[in-house]
N, C-alpha and C positions, 0 to 999 in steps of 0.2 A: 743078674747075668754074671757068670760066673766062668772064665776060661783058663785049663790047666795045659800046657805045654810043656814038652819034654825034648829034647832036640840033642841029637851025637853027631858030631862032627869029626873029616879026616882028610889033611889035604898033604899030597907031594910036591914038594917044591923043585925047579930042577934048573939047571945051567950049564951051558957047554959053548965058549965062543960067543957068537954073534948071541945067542940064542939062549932064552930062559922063559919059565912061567910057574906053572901050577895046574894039578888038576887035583880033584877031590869031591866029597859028597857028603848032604849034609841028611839026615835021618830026623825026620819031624815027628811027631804025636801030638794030636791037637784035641782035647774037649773040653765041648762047648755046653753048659748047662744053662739053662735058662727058667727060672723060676718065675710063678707069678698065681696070682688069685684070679678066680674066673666066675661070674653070676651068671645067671641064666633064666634069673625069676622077678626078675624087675628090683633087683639087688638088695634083696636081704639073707639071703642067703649068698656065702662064696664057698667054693673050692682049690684047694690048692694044686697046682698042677705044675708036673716036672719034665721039661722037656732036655733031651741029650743027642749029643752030635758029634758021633766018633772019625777020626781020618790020620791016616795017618801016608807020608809021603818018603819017596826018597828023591833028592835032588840033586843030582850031580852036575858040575862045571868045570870048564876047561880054558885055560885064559894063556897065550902063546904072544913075546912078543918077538923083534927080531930087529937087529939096532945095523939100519941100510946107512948109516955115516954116524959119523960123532954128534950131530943135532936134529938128525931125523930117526924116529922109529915106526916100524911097520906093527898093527897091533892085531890080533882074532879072539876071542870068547866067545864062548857058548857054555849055554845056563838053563838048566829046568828052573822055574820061581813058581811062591805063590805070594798072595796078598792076602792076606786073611780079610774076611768080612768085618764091618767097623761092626762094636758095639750095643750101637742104638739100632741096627738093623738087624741086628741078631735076639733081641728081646723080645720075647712070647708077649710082650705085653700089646692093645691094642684099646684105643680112646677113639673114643664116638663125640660128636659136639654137634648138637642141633638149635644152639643157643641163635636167636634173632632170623630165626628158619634159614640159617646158610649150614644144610645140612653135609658136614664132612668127617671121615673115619679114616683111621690110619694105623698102621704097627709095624713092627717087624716081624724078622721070619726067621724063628729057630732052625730051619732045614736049610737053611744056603748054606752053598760048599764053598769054599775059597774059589779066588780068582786063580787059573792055574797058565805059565805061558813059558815056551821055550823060546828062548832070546836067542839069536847070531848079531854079533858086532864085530865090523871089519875097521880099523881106522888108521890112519897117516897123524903123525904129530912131527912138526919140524920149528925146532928152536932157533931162528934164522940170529936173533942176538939179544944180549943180556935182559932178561925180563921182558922178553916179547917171544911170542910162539904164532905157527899157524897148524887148525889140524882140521882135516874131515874125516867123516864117520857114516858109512853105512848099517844099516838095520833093521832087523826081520824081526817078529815077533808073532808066534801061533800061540792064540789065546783060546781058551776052553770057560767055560763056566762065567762068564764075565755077568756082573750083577747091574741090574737098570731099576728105577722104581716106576713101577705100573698104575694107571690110572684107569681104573674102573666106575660105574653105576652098578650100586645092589640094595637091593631090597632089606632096610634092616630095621630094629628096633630100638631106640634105646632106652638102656636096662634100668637106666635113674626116674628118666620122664613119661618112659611109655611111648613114644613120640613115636609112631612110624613114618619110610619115607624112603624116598631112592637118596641113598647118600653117595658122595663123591667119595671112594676108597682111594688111598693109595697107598703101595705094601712092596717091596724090594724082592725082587726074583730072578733067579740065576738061568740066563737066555742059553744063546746057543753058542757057537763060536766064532774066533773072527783072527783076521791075520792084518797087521799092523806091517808098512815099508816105509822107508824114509829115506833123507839124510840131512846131516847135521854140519854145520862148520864154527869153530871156534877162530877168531883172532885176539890175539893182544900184544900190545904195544907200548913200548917205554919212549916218550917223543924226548926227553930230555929237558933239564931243568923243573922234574918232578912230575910233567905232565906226563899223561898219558891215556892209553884207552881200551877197553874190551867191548864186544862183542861178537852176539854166536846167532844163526837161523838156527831153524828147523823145520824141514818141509816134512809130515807123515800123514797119510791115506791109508784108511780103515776100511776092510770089505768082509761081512758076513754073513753065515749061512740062513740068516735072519732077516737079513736085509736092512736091520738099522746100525748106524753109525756106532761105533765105540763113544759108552760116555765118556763128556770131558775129554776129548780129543781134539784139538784144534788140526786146522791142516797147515797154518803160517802160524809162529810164532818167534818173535826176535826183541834180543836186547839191544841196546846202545851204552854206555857206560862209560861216560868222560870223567878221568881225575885227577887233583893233585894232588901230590904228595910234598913236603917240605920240613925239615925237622920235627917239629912235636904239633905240624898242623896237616888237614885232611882235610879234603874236598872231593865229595863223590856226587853223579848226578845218574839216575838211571831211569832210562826211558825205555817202558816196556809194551809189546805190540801182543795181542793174540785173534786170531781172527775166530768166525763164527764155530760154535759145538753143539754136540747134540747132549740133555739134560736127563730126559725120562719120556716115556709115552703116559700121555696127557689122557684128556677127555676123549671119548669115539676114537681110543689108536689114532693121534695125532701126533703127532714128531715135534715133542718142545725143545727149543733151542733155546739158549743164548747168543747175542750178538755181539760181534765184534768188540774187542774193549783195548784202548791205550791207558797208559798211567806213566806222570812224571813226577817221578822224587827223587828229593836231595836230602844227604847226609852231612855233617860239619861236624869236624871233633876239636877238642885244641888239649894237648897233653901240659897240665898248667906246672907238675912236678909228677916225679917217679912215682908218689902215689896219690897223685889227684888229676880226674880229667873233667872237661866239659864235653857236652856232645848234645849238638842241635840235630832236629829231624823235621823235614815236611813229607807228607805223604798225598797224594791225589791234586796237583798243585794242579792241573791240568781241568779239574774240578769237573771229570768225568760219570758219563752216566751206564749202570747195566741195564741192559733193554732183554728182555724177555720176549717172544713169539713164536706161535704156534705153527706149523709147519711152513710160513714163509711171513715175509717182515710186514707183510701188510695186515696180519693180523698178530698184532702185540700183545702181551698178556701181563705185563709187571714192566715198569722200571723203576731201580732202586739207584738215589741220588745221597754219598753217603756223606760229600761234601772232602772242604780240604780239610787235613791234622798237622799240627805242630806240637811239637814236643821240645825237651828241656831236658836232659838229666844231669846231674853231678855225680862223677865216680871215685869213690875211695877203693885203695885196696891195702891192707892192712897186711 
């Protein structure tokens, strides 16, 4: 897999009074070549085969703020974007496995387009005192081409063993569209004597012409973040929330999910000199489980239990 990119960029910058921003546009060239060997004859024989994927985009954005006091500003953007396709989903390649008759096949898909979406962000940020802020944030997003990976029954062969059999495929393909709303709020706060604390929501609702959910799109999701600060020591704790998402369509066009999942971790650093630190880490203290299920919780399909981590480093810097 091989991807060449080209991209010109041109932005004005501007200022007058209250009032300053930028607009500008950015000129993409994207191909995507995908190489790979192909049998056909119960694999002695291959073929090499070249697959390419031309696109090319222009992106323009417009970012405006406007400063309503000395610690509050008003803010608006708007933005064409894309996402390009990962990788391993863009690879012609494609593996079959019938080993212990758990017959399953998969690849990716030289033809997906980018994910493609215009953004509006409306937001308030207000710096009520020294190292504490409060801001919300509305936002719109129309999505185009967004990619899911599909779970099919087909009829295949494979080209090693011979083996026929309805295998379980599943292979990434670029749906239809979907329009993403929300909003978001930030705090943070300096309590005094080092203390202090951050956290942000975000509520967004996903609706498309398809009728499934954006993947990977929660509709709660929230931080908490208690810490200390003190000369050369640090104490951070972050406790994170996200509620249920939608993953891929499954067997028979079923709706796989993920459920809901929290995670508590803490960070400790201690600066021992100008050029040496320590820093301890726990991660999943909370020793949390991912639950997997097919279009509702009563029917479960995976949980993965990956346990708590601690860590240790020593840092030098020379």
């Amino acid at each position: 897999m091989k991807e060449i990119t080209q991209n010109f960029y041109t932005q004005l910058n501007y200022e007058t009074g209250k009032w300053r921003g930028n607009v500008g546009v950015r000129l993409v060239d994207t191909t995507d070549k995908s190489l790979y060997w192909q049998t056909a004859d119960g694999g002695t024989n291959y073929s090499r085969v070249a697959e390419t994927n031309d696109y090319r985009k222009a992106l323009p954005s417009f970012n405006i703020a406007y400063d309503i006091t000395d610690d509050a500003v008003l803010r608006f953007s708007a933005a064409k974007v894309i996402a390009r396709p990962r990788y391993g989903d863009l690879a012609g390649t494609f593996s079959i496995n019938s080993a212990n008759g758990n017959l399953t096949a998969g690849g990716g898909n030289p033809d997906l387009k980018p994910y493609e979406s215009t953004n509006y962000d409306l937001a308030a940020e207000w710096y009520f005192a020294p190292s504490s802020m409060l801001s919300g944030e509305v936002f719109y997003r129309d999505i185009s081409s967004y990619i899911v990976n599909t779970t099919s029954q087909q009829q295949l062969t494979d080209p090693i063993s011979g083996n026929s059999g309805i295998y379980t495929v599943t292979s990434p393909i670029n749906v239809s569209d979907a329009k993403v709303k929300g909003v978001s709020v930030n705090y943070q706060q300096s309590l005094g004597l080092g203390f202090g604390v951050q956290a942000n929501y975000t509520f967004a609702e996903s609706d498309s012409s398809s009728g499934l959910n954006l993947p990977y799109l929660s509709r709660d999701t929230y931080n908490i973040i208690p810490y200390w600060e003190h000369g050369d020591w640090m104490v951070r704790v972050n406790y994170s929330f996200r509620s249920k998402y939608f993953t891929q369509i499954g067997r028979l066009a079923s709706q796989d999910f993920a459920d809901s999942y929290k995670q508590l971790d803490l960070t400790a650093s201690y600066q021992i000199t100008d050029y040496m630190g320590i820093t301890f880490g726990a991660t999943n203290l909370l020793d949390s489980t991912y639950r997997l299920f097919s279009n509702t919780r009563s029917t479960p399909t995976a949980f993965y239990k990956n346990g708590r981590g601690y860590q240790a480093q020593l840092n030098f810097k020379f």
